[in-house]
C-alpha positions in Angstrom: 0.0 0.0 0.0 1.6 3.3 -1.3 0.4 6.5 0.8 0.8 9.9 -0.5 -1.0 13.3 0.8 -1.2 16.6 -1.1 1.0 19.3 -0.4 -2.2 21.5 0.2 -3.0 19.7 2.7 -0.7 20.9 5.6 0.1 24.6 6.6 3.5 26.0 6.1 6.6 26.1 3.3 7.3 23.6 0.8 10.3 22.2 3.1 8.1 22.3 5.9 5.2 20.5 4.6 8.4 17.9 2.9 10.1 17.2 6.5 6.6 16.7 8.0 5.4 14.1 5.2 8.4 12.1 5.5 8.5 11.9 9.4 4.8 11.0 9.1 5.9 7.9 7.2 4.5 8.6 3.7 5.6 7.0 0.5 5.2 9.8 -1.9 3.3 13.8 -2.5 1.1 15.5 -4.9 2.7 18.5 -5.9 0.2 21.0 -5.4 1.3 24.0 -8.2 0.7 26.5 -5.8 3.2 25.4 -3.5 5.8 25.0 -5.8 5.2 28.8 -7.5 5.0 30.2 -4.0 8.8 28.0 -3.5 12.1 30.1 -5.0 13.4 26.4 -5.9 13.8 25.4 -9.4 11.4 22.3 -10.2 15.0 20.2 -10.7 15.7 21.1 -7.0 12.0 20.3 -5.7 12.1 17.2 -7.6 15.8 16.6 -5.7 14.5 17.5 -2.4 11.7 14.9 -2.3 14.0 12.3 -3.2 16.4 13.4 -0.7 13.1 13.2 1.9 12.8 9.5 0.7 9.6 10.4 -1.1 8.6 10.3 -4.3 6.6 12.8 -6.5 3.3 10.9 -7.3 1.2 13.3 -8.7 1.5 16.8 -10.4 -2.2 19.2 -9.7 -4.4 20.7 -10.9 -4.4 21.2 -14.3 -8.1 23.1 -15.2 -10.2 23.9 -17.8 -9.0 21.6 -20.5 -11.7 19.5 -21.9 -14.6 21.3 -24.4 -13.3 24.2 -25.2 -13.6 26.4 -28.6 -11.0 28.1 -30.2 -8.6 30.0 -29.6 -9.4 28.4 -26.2 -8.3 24.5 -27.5 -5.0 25.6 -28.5 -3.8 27.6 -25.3 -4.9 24.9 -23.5 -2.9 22.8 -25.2 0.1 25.0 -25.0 -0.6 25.5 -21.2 -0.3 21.6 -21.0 2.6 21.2 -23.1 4.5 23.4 -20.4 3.3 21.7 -17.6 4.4 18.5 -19.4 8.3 19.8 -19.7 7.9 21.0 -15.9 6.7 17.9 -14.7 9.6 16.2 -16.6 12.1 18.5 -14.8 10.1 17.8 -11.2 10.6 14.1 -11.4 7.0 13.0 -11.8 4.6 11.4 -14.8 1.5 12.3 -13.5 -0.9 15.2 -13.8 -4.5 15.9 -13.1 -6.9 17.3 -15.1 -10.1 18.4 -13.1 -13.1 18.9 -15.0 -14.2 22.2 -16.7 -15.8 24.7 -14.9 -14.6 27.4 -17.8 -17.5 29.9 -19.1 -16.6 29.1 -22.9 -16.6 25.0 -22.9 -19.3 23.7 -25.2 -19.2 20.4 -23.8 -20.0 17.2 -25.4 -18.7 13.8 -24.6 -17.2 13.0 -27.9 -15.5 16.1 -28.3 -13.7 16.0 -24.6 -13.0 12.4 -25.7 -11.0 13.8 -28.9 -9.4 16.4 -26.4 -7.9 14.0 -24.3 -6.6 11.5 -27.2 -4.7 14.3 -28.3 -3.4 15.5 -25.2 -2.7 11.6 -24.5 -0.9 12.0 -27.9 1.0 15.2 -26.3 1.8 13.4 -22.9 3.3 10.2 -24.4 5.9 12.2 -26.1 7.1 13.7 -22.9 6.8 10.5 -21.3 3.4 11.6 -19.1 0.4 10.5 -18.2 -3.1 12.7 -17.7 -5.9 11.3 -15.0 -9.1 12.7 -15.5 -11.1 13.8 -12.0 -15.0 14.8 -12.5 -15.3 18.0 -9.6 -18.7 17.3 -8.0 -19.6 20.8 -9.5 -18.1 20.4 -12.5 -20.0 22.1 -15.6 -20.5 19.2 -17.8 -18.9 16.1 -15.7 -19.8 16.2 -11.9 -19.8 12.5 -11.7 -17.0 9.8 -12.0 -19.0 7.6 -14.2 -19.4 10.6 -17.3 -15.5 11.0 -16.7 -14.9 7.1 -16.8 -17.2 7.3 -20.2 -14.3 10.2 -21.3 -11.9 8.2 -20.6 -13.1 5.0 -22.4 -13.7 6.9 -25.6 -10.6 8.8 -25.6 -8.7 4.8 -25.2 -5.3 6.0 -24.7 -3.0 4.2 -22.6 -1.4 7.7 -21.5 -5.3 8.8 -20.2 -6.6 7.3 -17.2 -8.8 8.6 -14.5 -8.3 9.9 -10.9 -10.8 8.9 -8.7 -11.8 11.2 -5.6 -14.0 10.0 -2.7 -15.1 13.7 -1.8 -16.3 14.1 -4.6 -18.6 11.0 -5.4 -19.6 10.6 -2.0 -20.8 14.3 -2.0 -22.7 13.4 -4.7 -24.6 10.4 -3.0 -23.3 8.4 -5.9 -23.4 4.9 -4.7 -19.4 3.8 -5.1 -20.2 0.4 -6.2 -20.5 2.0 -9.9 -16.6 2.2 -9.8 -16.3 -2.4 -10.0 -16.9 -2.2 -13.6 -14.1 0.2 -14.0 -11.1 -1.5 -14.9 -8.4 -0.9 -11.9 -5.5 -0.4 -14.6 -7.4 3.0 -16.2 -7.8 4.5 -12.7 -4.4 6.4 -12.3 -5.2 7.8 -9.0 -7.2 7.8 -5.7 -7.1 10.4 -4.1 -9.2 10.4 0.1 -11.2 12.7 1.6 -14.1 12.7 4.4 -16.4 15.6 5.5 -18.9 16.1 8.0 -22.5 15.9 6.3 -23.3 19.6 5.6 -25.8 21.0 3.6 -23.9 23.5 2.1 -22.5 24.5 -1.4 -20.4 21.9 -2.8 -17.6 24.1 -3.5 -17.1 25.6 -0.4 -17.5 22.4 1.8 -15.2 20.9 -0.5 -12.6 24.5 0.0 -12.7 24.5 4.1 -14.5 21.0 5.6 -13.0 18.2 4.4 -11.2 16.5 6.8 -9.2 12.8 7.1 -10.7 9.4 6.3 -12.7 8.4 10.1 -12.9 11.9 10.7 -15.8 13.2 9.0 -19.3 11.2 8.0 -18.8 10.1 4.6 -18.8 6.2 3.5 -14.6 6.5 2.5 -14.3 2.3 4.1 -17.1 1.8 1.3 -15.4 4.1 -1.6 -12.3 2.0 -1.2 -13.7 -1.3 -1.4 -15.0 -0.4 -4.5 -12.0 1.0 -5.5 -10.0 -2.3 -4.2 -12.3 -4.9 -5.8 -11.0 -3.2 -9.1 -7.9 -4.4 -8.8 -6.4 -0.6 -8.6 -2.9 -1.0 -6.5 -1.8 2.5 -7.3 -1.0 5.0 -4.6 -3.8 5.9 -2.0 -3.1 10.0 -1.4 -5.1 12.5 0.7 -6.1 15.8 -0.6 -7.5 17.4 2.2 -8.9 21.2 2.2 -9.8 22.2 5.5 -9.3 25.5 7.2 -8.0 24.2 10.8 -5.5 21.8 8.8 -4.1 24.7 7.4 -3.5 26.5 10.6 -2.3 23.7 12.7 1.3 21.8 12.9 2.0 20.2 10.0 3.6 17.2 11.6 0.6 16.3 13.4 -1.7 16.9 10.7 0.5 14.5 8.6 0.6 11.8 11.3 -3.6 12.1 11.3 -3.1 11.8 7.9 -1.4 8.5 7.6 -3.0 7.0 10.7 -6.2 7.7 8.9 -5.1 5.6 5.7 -3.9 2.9 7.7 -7.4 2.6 9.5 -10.0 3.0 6.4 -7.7 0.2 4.6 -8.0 -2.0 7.8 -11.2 -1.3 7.5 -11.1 -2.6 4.5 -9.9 -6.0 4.7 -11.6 -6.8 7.6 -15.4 -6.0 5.9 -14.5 -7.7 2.8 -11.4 -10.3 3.7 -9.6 -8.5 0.6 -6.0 -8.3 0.4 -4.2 -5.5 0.6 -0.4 -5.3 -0.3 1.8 -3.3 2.3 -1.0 -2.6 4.9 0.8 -3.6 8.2 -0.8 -6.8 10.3 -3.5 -5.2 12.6 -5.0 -7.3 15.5 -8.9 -6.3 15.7 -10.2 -3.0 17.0 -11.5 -4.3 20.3 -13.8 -2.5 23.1 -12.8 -1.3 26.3 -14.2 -3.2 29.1 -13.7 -0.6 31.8 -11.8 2.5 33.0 -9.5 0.2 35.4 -7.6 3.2 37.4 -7.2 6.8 37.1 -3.6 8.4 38.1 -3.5 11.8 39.5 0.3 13.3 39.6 0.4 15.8 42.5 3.2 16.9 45.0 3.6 15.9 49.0 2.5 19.7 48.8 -0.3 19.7 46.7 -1.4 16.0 47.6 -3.7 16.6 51.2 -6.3 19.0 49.0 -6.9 16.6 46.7 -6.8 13.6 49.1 -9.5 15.6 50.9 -11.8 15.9 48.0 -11.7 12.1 47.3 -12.8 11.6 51.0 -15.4 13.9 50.4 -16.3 11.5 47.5 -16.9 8.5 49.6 -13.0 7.5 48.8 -10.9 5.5 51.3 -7.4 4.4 51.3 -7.2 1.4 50.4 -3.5 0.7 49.7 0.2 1.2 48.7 2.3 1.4 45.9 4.9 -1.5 46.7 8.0 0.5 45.2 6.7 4.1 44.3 5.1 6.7 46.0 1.7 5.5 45.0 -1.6 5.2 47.1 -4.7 3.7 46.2 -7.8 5.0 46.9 -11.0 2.9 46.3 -14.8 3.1 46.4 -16.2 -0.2 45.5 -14.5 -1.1 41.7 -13.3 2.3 41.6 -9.8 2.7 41.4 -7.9 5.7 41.6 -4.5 6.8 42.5 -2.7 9.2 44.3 0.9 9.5 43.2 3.4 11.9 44.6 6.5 10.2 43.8 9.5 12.3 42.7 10.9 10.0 40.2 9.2 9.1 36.2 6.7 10.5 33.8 3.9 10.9 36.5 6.4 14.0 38.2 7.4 15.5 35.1 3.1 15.5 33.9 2.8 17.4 37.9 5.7 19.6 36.9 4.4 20.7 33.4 1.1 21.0 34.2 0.4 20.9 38.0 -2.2 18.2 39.8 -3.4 17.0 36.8 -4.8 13.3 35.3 -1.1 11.9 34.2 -2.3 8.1 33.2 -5.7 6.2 32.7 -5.9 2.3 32.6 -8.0 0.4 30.4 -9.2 -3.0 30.4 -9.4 -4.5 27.2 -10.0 -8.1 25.8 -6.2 -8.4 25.0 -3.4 -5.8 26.2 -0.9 -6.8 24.3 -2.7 -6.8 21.1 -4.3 -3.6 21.6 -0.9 -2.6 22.5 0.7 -3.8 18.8 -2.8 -2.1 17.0 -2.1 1.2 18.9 1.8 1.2 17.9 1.4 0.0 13.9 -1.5 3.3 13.8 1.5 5.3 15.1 0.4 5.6 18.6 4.0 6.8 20.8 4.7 3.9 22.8 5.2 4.9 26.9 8.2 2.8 28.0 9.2 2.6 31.3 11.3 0.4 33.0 8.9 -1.8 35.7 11.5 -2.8 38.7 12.1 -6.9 38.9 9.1 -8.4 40.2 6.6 -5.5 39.3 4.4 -5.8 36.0 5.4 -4.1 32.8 2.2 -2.5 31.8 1.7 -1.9 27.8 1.3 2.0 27.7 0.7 4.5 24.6 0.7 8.2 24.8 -2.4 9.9 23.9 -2.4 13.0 21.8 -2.3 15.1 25.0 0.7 13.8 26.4 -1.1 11.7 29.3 -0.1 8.0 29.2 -3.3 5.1 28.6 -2.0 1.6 29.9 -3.6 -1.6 28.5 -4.7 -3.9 31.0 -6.3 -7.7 30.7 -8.0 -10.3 32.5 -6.2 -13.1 30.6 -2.4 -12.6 31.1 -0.9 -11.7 34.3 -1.7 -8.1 33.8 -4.5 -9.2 35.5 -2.8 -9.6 39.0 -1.7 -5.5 39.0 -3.5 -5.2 42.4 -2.0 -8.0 44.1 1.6 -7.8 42.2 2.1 -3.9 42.3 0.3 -2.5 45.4 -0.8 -3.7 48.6 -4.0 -3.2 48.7 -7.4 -4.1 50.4 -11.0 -4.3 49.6 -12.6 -0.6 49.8 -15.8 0.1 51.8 -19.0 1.1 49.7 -18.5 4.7 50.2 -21.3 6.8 48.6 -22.5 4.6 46.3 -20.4 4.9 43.7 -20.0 2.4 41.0 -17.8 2.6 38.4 -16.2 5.9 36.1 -19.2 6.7 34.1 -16.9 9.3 31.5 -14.2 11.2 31.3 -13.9 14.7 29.9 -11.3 16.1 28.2 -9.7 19.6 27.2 -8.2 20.8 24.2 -7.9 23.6 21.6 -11.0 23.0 19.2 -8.1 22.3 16.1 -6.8 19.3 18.1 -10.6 17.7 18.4 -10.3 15.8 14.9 -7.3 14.6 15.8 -8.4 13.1 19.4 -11.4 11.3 17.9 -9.7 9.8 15.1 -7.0 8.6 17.9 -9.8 6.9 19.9 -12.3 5.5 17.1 -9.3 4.2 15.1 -6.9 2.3 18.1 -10.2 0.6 19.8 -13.5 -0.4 18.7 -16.4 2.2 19.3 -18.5 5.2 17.8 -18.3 8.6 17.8 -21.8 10.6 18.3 -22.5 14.4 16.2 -20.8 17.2 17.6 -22.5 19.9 19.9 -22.4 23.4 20.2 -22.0 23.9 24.2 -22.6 27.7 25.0 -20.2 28.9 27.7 -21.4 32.7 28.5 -17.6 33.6 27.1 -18.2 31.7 23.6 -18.6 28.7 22.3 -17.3 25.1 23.0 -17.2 22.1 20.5 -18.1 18.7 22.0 -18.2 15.7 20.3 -18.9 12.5 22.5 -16.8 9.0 22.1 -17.9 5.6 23.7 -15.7 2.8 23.3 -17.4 0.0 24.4 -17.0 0.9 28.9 -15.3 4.5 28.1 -17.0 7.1 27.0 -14.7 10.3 26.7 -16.1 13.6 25.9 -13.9 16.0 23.9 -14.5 19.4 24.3 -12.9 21.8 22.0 -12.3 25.6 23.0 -11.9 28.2 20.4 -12.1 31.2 23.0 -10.1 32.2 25.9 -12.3 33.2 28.4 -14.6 30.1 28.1 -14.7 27.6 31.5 -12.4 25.2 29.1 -10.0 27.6 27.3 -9.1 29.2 31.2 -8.7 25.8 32.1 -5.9 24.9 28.7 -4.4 28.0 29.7 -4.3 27.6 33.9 -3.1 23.7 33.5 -0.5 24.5 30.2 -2.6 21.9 28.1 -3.3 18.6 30.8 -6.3 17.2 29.1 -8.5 15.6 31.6 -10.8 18.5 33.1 -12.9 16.6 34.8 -13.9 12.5 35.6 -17.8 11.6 36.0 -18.8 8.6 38.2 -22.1 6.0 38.4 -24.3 5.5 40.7 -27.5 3.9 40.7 -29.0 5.7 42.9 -28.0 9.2 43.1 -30.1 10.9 45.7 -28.8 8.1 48.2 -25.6 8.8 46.7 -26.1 13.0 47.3 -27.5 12.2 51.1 -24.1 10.5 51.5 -21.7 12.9 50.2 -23.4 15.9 52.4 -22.1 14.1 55.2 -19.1 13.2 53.9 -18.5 17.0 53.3 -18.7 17.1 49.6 -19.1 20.3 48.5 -21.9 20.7 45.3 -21.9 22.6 42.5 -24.5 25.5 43.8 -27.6 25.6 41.0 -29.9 28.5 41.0 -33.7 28.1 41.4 -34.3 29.6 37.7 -33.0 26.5 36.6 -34.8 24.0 38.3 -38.3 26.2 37.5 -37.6 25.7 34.1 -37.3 22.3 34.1 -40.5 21.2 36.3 -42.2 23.9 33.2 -39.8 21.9 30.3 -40.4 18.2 31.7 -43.7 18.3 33.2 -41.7 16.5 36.8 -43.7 16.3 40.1 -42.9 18.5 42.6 -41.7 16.5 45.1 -38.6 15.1 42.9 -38.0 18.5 41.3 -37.3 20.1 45.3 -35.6 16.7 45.9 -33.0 17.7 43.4 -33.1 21.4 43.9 -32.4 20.3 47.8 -29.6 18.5 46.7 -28.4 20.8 43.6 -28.6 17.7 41.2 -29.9 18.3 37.5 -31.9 16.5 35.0 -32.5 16.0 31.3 -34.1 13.4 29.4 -34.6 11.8 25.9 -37.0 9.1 23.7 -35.1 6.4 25.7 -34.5 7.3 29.5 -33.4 10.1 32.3 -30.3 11.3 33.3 -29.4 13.1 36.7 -26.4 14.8 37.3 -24.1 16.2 40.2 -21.0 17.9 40.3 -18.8 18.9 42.4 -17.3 22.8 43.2 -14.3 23.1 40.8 -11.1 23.1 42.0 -9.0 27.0 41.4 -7.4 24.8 38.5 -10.6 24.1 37.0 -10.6 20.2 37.2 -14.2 19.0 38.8 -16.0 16.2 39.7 -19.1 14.6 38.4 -22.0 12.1 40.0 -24.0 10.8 37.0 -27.4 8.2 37.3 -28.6 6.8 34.1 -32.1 5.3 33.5 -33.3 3.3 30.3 -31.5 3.7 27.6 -30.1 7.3 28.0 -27.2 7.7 26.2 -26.2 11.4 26.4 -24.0 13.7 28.9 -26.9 16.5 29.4 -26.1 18.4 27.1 -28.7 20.8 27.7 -27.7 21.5 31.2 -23.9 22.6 29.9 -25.0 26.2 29.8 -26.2 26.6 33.0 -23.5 24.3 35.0 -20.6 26.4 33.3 -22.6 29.7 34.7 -22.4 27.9 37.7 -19.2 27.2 37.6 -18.1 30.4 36.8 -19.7 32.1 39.5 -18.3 29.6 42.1 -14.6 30.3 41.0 -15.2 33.8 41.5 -11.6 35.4 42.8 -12.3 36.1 46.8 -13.8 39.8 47.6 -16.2 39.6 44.1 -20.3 39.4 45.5 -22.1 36.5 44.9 -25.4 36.6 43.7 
């Protein structure tokens, strides 16, 4: 499997966007011709440059307005070509695009684009060329891959092929399977792009939304086993237009970008047992069982405040760290530590961003295999060196920088409680049952990247994004359950908002707050107030509004006003929520119940727990109202 990406795709100069690509892992580029006229490097040298990177120049783009055209519009085409032929020649590469006309003078007329493109096949051979034909979903006259397939087939050149885009038949609703009667040796190029479904202007969702294969909504896993079943073995490349892309770092961006490919084509083989040459050997995507532990790096300092709000929580200690300054606290199944030790990752994650969420442990069917599916989709590997007698837990980095160990019940991963710690059973605490989600924080052009680092590594779905209004702006949040996690990514764009204070206030930790289960939450509420727990405060506007919204009883509506817990429901269940005061860094707590078949996070209530919030992290001396 050769990968390539577009040169348009990433933000920044020509040798930028070159060292990127390579470090990403790609095979090869398309030479976007805006990049290399906005370069002061002769097209010898570019072509030098990518070899030097240990890439290869797969494709030369866009070539436009060709195909239909009158005279004197036909011959400067042709003239236009026949310099882009010699530069190609001096680049290094044999490939050019033509994207259909969108030009005010083409007459159309299959025949005629037909005869077009057998003489410019004529034209290519003698430079040693070949010319792929792409239909633009708003082309003028060919908006569809099939009409630029029938081109191609009258034109019957062996120097004309076509160049297949999934943007652009997917955008369409064209069902994909039309491309198996294609031949796979006429289709020259394949080029991979997903989008979110908008109902907007081709054009411009196609100029600012497209985003990498897994990212968006699109069918691309169906558009390539189309495209496989052909027999096409060419390069698969990404040309992706998408405003955040082009802001971001272009070595992440490329690293999403070949993940992505590896993960469709996986995808791939595993829905239609096809073969497919080069794609590294992938175990199965599996589920996450449960959230095993969650690690908290803090200081001897630092550690008694947050000690003190896990009491609160119906936490006990419930055990030791055999080697490192490690304590367990427990509260039934719920595991979370405490570590303070001076030494490892866990103290430089304290140093860089203060008491933060440094590690969480998943179970999973198989550690080590999730372990090898992580790594081969270019997960960092965490390596740390476990002292003789103490397990060595599989780890990966996340794209925040926090570590995610791999636990099992089959291998002797399972004995972490016994081997590493000394621990003991917990008492039941407040009723607590299990880590219901965790939320996490980052700027809103990292969110892509999170969700395809989740929904490609381990087997689960990814719900639509929300707009959550924060009376400082707006927040992205898109929702991801993975069999027993769910993670919520929450995406700031401004500043001022409750999760762009708290990027800024922790220097980028991720985690901003963990939610817990109960099944019973008003038991679990009674608890906690005697316990010390301090709630989020609600105001009575909110809980008036919901008796009005919901139609609820009185009695359960001062029930949860008494206890400052909040409610939304859907078609399938309820869903009560309680959270905690946040601490001055932001990070928070969060008791959830659900009933039926209530999916969500209460979206709904984000609004008014943020105001909330905000007014409870007032500076000292401001009034509260």
């Amino acid at each position: 499997m050769k990968t390539s990406i577009a040169t348009v795709s990433l933000s920044g100069s020509l040798t930028t966007k070159l060292a990127a690509i390579a470090a990403a892992g790609f095979d090869g580029i398309e030479i976007f011709e805006q990049d290399f006229l906005a370069s002061d490097f002769a097209p010898a040298e570019v072509g030098r440059m990518v070899r030097d990177h240990g890439l290869e120049i797969t494709l030369f783009q866009p070539f436009r307005d060709f195909e239909g055209l009158p005279e004197p519009h036909r011959s400067r085409a042709f003239a236009r070509a026949e310099r882009k032929f010699d530069l190609m020649n001096q680049l290094g590469t044999d490939l050019m695009l033509v994207c259909s006309t969108v030009h005010p003078a083409a007459i159309g007329g299959i025949d005629r684009m037909a005869q077009d493109f057998r003489d410019l096949g004529d034209m290519a051979a003698r430079h040693g060329v070949r010319v792929g034909f792409e239909a633009l979903c708003w082309g003028r006259f060919v908006n569809d891959h099939r009409d630029a397939w029938e081109v191609v087939r009258r034109a019957d050149h062996p120097n004309i092929g076509l160049i297949l885009d999934s943007f652009h038949t997917l955008a369409r609703k064209i069902d994909p399977a039309s491309i198996r009667a294609i031949p796979g040796d006429k289709i020259f190029f394949v080029q991979l792009a997903d989008a979110p479904a908008i109902d907007m202007d081709l054009l411009y969702w196609s100029r600012h939304f497209r985003n990498m294969p897994g990212e968006g909504d699109l069918d691309v896993a169906g558009f390539m086993r189309a495209v496989t079943a052909t027999g096409y073995s060419g390069p698969l490349s990404l040309e992706i237009f998408n405003d955040q892309f082009r802001a971001g770092l272009p070595r992440l961006v490329a690293q999403d970008g070949h993940r992505s490919l590896i993960a469709v084509m996986d995808a791939v083989r595993r829905s239609s047992s096809m073969a497919i040459p080069g794609l590294p050997d992938l175990s199965a995507p599996q589920p996450v069982e449960r959230v095993e532990f969650i690690e908290f790096a803090t200081s001897e300092a630092e550690a008694p405040a947050l000690e003190a709000l896990l009491a609160s929580a119906g936490f006990a200690k419930s055990g030791q760290h055999v080697s490192k300054q490690v304590t367990l606290w427990r509260q039934g199944a719920t595991n979370l530590l405490v570590n303070t030790d001076p030494m490892g990752f866990s103290h430089s994650s304290y140093v860089a961003h203060g008491t933060t969420v440094s590690e969480i442990a998943l179970l999973v069917g198989d550690a080590r295999a999730a372990f090898s599916r992580a790594t081969a989709l270019l997960a960092q590997p965490h390596r740390q060196d476990a002292p003789l007698g103490q397990l060595a837990i599989p780890a990966i980095r996340g794209v925040g920088g926090s570590v995610i160990r791999l636990l099992d019940d089959r291998s002797d991963l399972a004995d972490i409680w016994q081997v590493d710690f000394r621990s003991a059973p917990a008492p039941v605490g407040a009723g607590i049952t299990g880590i219901d989600h965790v939320g996490q924080t980052m700027a809103y052009d990292e969110m892509l990247s999170w969700t395809l680092f989740y929904t490609s590594i381990f087997d689960g779905q990814k719900a639509p994004m929300v707009d959550v209004v924060d009376p400082d702006g707006l927040v992205r949040s898109q929702a991801v359950q993975l069999g027993g996690l769910r993670v919520t990514l929450n995406g700031a764009e401004a500043r001022h908002t409750l999760a762009g204070r708290f990027i800024e206030d922790s220097f980028g930790a991720s985690v901003q707050h963990v939610a817990f289960a109960s099944d019973d939450i008003f038991a679990t509420a009674d608890r906690l107030a005697d316990l010390g727990f301090a709630p989020l405060r609600i105001g009575a506007n909110y809980y008036q509004d919901i008796q009005a919204r919901f139609g609820l009883e009185d009695d359960l509506v001062a029930r949860m006003q008494r206890a400052n817990i909040m409610y939304d429901e859907d078609a399938d269940g309820h869903f009560f929520q309680l959270y905690s005061e946040p601490r001055t860094d932001g990070f928070f707590f969060e008791i959830v119940q659900r009933q039926g078949g209530y999916a969500g996070y209460g979206a709904p209530n984000a609004p008014f727990r943020i105001a909330a919030q905000k007014r409870a992290a007032r500076p000292s001396g401001m009034p509260k109202r």
